[in-house]
C-alpha positions in Angstrom: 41.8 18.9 -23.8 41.5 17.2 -20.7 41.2 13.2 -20.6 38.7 11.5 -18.1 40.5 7.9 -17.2 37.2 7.1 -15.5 33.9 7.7 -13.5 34.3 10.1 -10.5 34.0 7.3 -7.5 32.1 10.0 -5.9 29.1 10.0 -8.5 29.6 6.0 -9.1 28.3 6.0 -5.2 25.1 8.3 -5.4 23.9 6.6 -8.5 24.5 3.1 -7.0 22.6 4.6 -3.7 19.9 6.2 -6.0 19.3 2.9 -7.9 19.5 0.8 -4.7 17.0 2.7 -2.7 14.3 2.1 -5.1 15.0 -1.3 -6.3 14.9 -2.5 -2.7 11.3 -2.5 -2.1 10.2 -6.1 -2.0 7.7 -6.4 -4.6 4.0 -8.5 -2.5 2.1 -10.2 -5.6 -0.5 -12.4 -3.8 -2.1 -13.3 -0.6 0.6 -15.6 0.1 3.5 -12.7 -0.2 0.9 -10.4 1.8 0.6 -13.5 4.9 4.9 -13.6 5.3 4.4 -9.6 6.8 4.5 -9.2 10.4 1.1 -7.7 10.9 1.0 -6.1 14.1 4.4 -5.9 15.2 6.6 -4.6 12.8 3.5 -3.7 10.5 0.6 -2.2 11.7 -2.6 -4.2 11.6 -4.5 -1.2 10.6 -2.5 -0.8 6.7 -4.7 -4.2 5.9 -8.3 -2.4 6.5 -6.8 0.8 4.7 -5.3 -1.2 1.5 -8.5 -2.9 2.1 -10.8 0.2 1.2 -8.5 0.8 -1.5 -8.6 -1.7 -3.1 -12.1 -1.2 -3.1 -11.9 2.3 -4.2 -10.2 2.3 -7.5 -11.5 0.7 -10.3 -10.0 -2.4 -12.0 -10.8 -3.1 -15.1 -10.2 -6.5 -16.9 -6.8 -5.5 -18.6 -5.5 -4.9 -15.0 -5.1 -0.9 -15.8 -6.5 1.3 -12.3 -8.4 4.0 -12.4 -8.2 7.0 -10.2 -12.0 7.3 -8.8 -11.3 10.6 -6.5 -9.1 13.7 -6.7 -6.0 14.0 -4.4 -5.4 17.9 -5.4 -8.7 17.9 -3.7 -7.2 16.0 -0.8 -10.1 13.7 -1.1 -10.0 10.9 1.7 -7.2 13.3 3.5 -5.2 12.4 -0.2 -2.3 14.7 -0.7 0.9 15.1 -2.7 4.0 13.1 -1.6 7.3 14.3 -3.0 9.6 11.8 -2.5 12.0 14.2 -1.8 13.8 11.2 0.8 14.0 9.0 -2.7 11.6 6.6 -0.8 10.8 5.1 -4.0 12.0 5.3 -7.8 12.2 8.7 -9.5 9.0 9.9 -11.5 9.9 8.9 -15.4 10.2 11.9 -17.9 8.6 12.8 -20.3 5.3 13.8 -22.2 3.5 12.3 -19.5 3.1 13.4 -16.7 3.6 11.2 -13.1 3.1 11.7 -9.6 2.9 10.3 -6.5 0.1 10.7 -3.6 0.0 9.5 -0.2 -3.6 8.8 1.8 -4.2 7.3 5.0 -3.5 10.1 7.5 -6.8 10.0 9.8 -5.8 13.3 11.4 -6.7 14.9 8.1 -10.1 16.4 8.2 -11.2 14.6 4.9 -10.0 11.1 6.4 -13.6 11.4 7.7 -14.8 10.1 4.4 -13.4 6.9 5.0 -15.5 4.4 5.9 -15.9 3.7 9.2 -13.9 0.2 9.9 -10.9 2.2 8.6 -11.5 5.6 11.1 -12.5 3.3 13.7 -11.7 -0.1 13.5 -12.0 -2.6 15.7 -9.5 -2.7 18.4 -7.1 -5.3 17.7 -6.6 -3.3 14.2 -6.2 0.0 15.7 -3.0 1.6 15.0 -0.8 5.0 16.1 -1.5 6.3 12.3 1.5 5.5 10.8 0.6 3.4 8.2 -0.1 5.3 4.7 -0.3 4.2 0.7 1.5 5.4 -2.0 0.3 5.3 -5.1 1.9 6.5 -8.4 -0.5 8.6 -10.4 0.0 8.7 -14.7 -2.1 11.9 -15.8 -2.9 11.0 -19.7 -5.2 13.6 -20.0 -4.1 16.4 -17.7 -7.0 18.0 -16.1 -9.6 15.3 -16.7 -10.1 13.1 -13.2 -10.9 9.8 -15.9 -7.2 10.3 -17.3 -5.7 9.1 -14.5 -4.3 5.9 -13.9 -2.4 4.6 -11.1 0.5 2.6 -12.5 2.0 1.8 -8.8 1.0 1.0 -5.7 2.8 0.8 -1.7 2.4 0.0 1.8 4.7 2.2 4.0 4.3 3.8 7.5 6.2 6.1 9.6 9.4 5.4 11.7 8.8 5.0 15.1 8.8 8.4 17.3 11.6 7.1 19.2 14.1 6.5 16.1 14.0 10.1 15.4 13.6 10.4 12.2 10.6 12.7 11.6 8.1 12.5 9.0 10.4 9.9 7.1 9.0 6.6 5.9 10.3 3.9 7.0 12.5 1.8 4.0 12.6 -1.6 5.3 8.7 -1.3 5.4 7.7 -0.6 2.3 5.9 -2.7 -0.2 4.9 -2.5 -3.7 1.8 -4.4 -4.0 0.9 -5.9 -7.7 -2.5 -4.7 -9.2 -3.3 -9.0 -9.2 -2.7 -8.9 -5.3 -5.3 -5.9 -4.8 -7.6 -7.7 -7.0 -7.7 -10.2 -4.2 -7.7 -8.1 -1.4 -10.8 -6.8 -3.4 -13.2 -9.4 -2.4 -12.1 -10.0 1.0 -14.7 -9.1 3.7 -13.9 -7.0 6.5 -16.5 -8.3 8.6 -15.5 -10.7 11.4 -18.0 -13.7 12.7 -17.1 -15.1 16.5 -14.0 -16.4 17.7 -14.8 -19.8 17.1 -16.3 -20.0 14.0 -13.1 -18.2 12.3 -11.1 -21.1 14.1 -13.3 -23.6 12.7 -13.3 -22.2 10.0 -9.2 -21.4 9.8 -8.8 -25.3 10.4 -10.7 -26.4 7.6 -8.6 -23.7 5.3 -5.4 -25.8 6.3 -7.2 -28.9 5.3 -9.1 -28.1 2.5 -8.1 -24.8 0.6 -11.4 -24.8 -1.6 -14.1 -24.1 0.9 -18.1 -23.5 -0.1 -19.2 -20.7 2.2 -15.7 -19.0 3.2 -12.2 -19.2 4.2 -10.2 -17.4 6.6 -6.8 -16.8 5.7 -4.1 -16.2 8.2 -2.2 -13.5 8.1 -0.2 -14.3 10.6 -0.4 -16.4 14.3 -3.4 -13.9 15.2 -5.2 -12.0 12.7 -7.8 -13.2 9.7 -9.2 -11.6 7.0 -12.6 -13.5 6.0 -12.9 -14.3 2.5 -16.8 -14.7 1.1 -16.3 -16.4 -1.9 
């Protein structure tokens, strides 16, 4: 019989490369985590108005567990399957239950049309080259019955550049996993945007007094605000 001394260093290498391609998504579980992106240079702008109306979409009840509201084998809101054949993210558990992922976002889908309209045409300074997509992890309890379905996780991602070859490949280093607390937040944010100078007032008082009575504005970054009606 023949004795095995050790691990083949050929399989220690693709298990350590499986493991570390999931585990390296940073994890985004507040406004706060959500502000240290780079929105609108090496994020799109437009992923805020689409996690936005997604947040929106799916229903959160008060145990935190989300609710599927449409069907992506319908390719509702230009929803579709998304393999993960590139081991973007971690591998589906096994099991009795049954997982999968979905991607949405793609406005060049014909059913992107549903979106509302700030997310098919936004506003200038958020419009984007449609790269930016979610991913959301599907658990199907009750297979065949649309109120079985709960999303158990939840990214960010977009498209590499066209110039770094890489096809239809999402892009690693810009993917996030965002927490069910931190679209709970992005929940009651308001995309509609007053003047120019009442969000500065209004952005200045934020940095002096985080409780505000009306609204706040909170920076996402050195140019973009997301109103907050409170």
């Amino acid at each position: 019989m023949a004795k095995f001394s050790g691990s083949s260093p050929g399989l220690c290498v693709a298990l350590l490369l499986l493991l570390t391609s999931a585990s390296a998504v940073q994890v985004l579980n507040n406004i706060n985590d959500l502000k240290k992106l780079n929105f609108g240079l090496s994020v799109p702008k437009h992923s805020l108005l689409l996690l936005h109306w997604f947040a929106n979409e799916v229903d959160i009840d008060n145990n935190n567990i989300i609710r599927l509201t449409f069907d992506p084998d319908e390719g509702d809101y230009g929803s579709h399957h998304y393999g993960n054949y590139e081991r973007l993210l971690e591998p589906l558990p096994h099991g009795n239950v049954r997982y999968r992922y979905f991607t949405v976002g793609n406005l060049n889908q014909d059913s992107s049309s549903d979106l509302p309209s700030y997310v098919v045409h936004p506003r200038i300074e958020y419009e984007g080259r449609n790269r930016d997509r979610i991913i959301f992890r599907v658990r199907e309890q009750n297979v065949g019955r649309q109120a079985g379905h709960v999303i158990d996780r939840v990214y960010i991602t977009q498209h590499f550049e066209t110039s770094d070859n890489q096809g239809t490949r999402y892009d690693p280093d810009h993917t996030y996993q965002i927490t069910t607390s931190l679209l709970r937040q992005i929940s009651q944010f308001s995309v509609k945007m007053n003047d120019l100078n009442t969000l500065t007032n209004l952005r200045d008082n934020v940095r002096k007094n985080l409780k505000c009575k009306s609204s706040c504005v909170w920076p996402l970054n050195n140019s973009s605000y997301i109103v907050d009606d409170m």
